[in-house]
C-alpha positions in Angstrom: 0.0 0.0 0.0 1.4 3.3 -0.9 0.9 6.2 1.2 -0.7 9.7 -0.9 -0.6 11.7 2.3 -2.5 13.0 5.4 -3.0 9.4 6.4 -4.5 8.3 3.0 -3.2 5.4 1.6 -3.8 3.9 -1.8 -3.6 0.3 -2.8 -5.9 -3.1 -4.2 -8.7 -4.3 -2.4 -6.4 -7.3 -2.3 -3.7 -6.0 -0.3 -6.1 -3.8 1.8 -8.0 -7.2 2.6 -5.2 -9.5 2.6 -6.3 -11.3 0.2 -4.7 -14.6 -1.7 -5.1 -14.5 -5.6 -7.8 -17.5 -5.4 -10.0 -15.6 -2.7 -9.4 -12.1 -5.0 -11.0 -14.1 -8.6 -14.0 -15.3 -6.3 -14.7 -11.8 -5.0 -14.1 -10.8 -8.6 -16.6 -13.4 -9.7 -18.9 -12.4 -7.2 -19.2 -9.0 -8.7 -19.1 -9.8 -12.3 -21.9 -12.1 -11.7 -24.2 -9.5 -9.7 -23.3 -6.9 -12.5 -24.3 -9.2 -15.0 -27.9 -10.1 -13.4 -28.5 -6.5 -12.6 -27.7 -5.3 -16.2 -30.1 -8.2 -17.9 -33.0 -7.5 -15.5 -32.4 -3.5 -16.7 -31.8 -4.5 -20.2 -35.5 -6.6 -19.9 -36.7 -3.4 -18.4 -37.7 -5.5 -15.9 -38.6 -4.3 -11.3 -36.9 -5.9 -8.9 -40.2 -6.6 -7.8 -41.1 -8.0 -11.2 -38.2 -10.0 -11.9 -38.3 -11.6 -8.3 -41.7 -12.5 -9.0 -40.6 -14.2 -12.4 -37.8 -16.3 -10.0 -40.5 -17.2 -7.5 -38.8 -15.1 -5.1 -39.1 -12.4 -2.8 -38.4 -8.6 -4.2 -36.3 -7.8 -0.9 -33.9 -11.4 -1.6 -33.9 -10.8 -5.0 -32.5 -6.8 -3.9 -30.4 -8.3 -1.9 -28.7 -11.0 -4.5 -28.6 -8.5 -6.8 -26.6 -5.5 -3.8 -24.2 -7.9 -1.9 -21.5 -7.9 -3.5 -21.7 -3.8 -3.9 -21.4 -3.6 -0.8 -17.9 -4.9 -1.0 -17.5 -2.9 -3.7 -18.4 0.1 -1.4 -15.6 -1.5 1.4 -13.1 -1.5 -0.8 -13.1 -4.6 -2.7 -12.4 -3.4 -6.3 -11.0 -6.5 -7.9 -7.5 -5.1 -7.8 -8.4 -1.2 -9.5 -6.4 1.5 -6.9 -8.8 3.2 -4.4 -7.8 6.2 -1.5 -8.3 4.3 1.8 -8.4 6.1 5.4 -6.3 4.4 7.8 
């Protein structure tokens, strides 16, 4: 990690996380996957609500299949791109 100054630092999720290369491609995965589901169910112009009721599922799991692995987007886990980290 590479400090940028007034206790910033600058690195890949990976090295933030301490993460091995296998455990970095699933978290990867993870994320392509979610992107990939989110951007079909757009592209069929499709709700959450209506698309969950297409799986046979609830619209709040569905939101939440479709968010998870944003939110380790939003904690840092970039899949390796260099993001400002307070530490």
């Amino acid at each position: 990690m590479k400090d940028i100054g007034k206790g910033w630092v600058e690195g890949s999720a990976q090295e933030f996380l301490g993460l091995s290369d296998a455990e970095a491609a699933y978290v990867e995965a993870k994320v392509a996957l979610t992107r990939a589901v989110r951007e079909r169910r757009l592209a069929l112009g499709l709700s959450l609500a209506s698309m969950a009721k297409a799986l046979g599922t609830s619209q709040s799991r569905f939101s939440f299949i479709e968010k998870t692995p944003y939110l380790l987007v939003n904690f840092g886990a970039r899949g390796g791109t260099r993001t400002p980290t307070r530490v």
